[in-house]
N, CA and C atoms as an extended XYZ file, in Angstrom:
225
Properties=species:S:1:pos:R:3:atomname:S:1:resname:S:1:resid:I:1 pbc="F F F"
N         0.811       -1.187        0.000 N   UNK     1
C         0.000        0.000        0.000 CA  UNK     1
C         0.861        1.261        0.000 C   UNK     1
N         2.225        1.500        0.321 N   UNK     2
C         2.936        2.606        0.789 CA  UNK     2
C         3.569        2.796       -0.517 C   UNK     2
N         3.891        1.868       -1.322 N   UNK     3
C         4.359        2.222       -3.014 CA  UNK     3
C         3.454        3.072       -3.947 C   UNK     3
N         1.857        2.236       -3.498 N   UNK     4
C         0.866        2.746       -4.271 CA  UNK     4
C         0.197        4.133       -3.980 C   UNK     4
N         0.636        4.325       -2.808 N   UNK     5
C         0.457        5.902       -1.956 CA  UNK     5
C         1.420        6.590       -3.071 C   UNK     5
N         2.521        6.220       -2.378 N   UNK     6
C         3.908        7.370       -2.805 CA  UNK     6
C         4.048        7.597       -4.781 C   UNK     6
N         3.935        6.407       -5.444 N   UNK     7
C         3.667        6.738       -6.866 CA  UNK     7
C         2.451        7.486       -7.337 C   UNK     7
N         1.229        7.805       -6.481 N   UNK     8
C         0.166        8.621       -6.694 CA  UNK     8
C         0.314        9.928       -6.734 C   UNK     8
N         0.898       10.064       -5.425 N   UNK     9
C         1.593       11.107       -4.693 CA  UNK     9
C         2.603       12.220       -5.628 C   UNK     9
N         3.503       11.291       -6.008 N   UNK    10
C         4.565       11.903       -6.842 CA  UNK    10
C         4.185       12.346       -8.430 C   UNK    10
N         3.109       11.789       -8.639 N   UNK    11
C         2.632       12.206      -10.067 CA  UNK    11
C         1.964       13.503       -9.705 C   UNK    11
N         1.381       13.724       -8.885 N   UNK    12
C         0.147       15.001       -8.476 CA  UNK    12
C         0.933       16.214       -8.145 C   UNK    12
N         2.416       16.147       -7.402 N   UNK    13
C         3.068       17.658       -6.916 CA  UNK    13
C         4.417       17.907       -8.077 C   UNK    13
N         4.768       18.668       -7.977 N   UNK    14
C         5.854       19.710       -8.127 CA  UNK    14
C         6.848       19.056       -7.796 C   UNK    14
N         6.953       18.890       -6.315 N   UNK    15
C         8.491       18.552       -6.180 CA  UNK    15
C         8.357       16.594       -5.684 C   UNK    15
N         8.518       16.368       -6.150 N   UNK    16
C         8.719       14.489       -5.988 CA  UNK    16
C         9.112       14.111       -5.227 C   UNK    16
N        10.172       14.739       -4.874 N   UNK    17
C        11.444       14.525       -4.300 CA  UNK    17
C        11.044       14.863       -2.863 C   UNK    17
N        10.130       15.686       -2.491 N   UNK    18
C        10.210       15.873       -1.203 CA  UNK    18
C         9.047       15.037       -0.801 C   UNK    18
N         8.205       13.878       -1.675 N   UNK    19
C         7.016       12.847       -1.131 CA  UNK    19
C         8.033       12.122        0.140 C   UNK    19
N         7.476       11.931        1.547 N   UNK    20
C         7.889       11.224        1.959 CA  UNK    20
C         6.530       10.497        2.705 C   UNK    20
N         6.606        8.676        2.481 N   UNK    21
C         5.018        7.876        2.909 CA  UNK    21
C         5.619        7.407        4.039 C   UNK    21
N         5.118        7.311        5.124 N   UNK    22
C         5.179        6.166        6.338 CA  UNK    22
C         4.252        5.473        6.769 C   UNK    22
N         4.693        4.122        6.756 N   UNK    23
C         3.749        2.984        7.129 CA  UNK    23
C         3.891        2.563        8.579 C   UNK    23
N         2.844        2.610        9.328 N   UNK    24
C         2.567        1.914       10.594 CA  UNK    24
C         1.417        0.777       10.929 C   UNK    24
N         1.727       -0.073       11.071 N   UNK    25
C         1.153       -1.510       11.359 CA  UNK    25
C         0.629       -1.812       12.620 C   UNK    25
N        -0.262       -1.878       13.457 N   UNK    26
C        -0.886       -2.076       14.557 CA  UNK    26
C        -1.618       -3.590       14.404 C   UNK    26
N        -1.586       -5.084       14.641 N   UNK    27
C        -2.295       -5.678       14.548 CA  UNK    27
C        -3.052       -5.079       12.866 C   UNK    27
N        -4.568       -5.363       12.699 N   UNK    28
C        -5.119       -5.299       11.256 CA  UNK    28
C        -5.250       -3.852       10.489 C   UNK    28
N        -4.558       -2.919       12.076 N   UNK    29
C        -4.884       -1.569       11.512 CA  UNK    29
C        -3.386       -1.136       10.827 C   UNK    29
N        -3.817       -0.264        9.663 N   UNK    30
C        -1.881       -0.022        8.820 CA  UNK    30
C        -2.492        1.451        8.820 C   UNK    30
N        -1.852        2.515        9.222 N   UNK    31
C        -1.902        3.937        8.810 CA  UNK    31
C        -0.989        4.052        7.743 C   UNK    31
N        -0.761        5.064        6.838 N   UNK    32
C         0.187        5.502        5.740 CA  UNK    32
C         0.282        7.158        5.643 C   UNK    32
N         1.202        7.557        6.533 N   UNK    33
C         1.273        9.061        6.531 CA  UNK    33
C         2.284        9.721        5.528 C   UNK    33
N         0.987       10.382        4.346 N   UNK    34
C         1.802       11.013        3.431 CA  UNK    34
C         2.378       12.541        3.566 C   UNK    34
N         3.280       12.689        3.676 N   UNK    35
C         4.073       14.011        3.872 CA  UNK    35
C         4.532       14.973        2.275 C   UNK    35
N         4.022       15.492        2.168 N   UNK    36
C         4.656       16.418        1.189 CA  UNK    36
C         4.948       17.864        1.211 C   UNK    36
N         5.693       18.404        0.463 N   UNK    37
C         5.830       19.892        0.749 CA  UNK    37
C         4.539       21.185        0.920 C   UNK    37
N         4.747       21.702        1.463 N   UNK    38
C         3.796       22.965        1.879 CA  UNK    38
C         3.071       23.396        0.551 C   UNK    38
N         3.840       23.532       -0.539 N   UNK    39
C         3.239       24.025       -1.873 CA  UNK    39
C         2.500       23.133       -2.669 C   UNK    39
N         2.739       22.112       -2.179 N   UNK    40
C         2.196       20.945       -2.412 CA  UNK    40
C         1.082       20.727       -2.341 C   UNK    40
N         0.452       20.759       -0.829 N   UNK    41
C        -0.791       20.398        0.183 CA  UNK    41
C        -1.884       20.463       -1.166 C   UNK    41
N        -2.121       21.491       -1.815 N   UNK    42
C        -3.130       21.427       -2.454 CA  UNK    42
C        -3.430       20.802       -3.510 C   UNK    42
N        -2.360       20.024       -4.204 N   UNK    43
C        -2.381       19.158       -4.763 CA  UNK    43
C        -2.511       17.919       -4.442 C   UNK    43
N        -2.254       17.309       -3.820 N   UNK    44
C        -2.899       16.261       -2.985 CA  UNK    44
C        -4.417       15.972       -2.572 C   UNK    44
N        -4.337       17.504       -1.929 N   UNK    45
C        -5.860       17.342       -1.187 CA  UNK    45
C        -7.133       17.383       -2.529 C   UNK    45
N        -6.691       18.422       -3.218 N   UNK    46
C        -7.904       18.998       -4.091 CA  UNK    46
C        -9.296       19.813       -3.624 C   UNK    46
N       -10.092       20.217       -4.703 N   UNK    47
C       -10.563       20.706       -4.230 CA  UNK    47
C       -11.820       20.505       -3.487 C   UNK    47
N       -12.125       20.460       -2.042 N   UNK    48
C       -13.355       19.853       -1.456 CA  UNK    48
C       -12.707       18.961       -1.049 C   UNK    48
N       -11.467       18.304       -1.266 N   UNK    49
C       -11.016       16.817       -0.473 CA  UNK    49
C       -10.877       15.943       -1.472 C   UNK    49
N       -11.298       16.396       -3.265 N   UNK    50
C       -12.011       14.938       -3.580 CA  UNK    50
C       -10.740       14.618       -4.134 C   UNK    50
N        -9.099       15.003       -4.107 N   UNK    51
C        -8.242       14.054       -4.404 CA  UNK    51
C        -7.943       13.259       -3.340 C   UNK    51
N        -7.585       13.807       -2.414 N   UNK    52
C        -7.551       12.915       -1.221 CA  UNK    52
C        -8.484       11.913       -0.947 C   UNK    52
N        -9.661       11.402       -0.984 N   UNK    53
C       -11.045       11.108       -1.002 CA  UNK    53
C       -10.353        9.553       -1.941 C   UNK    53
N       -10.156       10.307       -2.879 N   UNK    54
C        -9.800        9.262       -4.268 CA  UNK    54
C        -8.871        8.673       -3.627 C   UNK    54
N        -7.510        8.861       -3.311 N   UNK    55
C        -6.733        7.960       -3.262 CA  UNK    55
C        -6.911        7.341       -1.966 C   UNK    55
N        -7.677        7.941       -0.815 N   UNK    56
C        -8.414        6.494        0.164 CA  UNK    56
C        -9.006        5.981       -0.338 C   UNK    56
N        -9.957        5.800       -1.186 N   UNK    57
C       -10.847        5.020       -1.431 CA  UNK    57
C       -10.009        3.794       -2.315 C   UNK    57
N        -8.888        4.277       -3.385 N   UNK    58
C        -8.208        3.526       -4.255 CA  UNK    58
C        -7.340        2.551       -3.170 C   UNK    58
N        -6.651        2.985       -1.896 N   UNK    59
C        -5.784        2.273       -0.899 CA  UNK    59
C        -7.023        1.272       -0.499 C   UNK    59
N        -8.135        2.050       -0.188 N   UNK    60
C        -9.210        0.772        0.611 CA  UNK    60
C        -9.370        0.141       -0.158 C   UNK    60
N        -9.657        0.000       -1.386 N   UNK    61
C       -10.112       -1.108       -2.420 CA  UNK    61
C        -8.568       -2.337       -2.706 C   UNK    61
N        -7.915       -1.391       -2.613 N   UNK    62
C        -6.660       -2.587       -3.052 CA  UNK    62
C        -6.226       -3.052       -1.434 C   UNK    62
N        -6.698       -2.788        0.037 N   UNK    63
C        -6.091       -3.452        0.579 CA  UNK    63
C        -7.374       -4.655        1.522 C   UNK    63
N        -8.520       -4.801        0.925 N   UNK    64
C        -9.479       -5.515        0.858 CA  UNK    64
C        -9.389       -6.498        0.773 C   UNK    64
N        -8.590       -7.340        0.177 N   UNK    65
C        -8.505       -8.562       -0.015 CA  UNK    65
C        -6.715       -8.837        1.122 C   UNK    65
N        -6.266       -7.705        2.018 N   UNK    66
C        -5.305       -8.155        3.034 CA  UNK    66
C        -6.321       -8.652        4.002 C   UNK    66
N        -7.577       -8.377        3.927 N   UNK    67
C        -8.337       -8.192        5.599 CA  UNK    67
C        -7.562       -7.283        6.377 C   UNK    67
N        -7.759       -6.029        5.792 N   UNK    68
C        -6.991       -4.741        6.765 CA  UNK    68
C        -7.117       -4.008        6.521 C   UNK    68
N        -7.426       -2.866        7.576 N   UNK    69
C        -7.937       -1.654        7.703 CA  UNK    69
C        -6.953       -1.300        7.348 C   UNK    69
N        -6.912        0.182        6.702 N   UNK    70
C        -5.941        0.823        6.102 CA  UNK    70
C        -6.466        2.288        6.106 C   UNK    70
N        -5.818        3.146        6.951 N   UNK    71
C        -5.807        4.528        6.586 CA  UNK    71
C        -4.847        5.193        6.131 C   UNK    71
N        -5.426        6.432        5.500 N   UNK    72
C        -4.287        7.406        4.869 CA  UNK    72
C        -4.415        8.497        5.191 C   UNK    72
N        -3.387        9.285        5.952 N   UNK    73
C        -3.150       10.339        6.599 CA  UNK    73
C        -2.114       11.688        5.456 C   UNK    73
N        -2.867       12.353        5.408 N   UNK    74
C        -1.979       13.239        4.733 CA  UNK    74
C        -1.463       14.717        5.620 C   UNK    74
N        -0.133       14.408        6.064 N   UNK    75
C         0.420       16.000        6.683 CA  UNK    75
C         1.372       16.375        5.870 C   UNK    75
């Protein structure tokens, strides 16, 4: 899930280079905190949320068949 974050990620901003994803694993729960630059933020998010929106929904669908909750955190 943290590849499929970070290659989303890096297509949508400016600077690539500064995507950084972290994965945390709790038992069935996995967070994925995407970090990108300040000039960035709005590319990611979009407008109303609905890029962000999209690429949870794209992480929940592909990690459905782990049996695992999966969130995505964007700071």
């Amino acid at each position: 899930m943290k590849e499929l974050v970070e290659v989303i990620a890096k297509e949508l901003v400016d600077n690539p280079g500064e995507v950084v994803v972290t994965e945390k694993e709790e038992g069935k729960n996995v967070t994925i905190e995407l970090h990108v630059a300040a000039s960035d933020m709005g590319k990611v998010i979009g407008k109303q949320g609905r890029i962000a929106k999209t690429i949870r929904t794209l992480v929940k669908a592909a990690s459905s068949k782990d049996d695992k909750r999966v969130d995505v955190e964007i700071i």
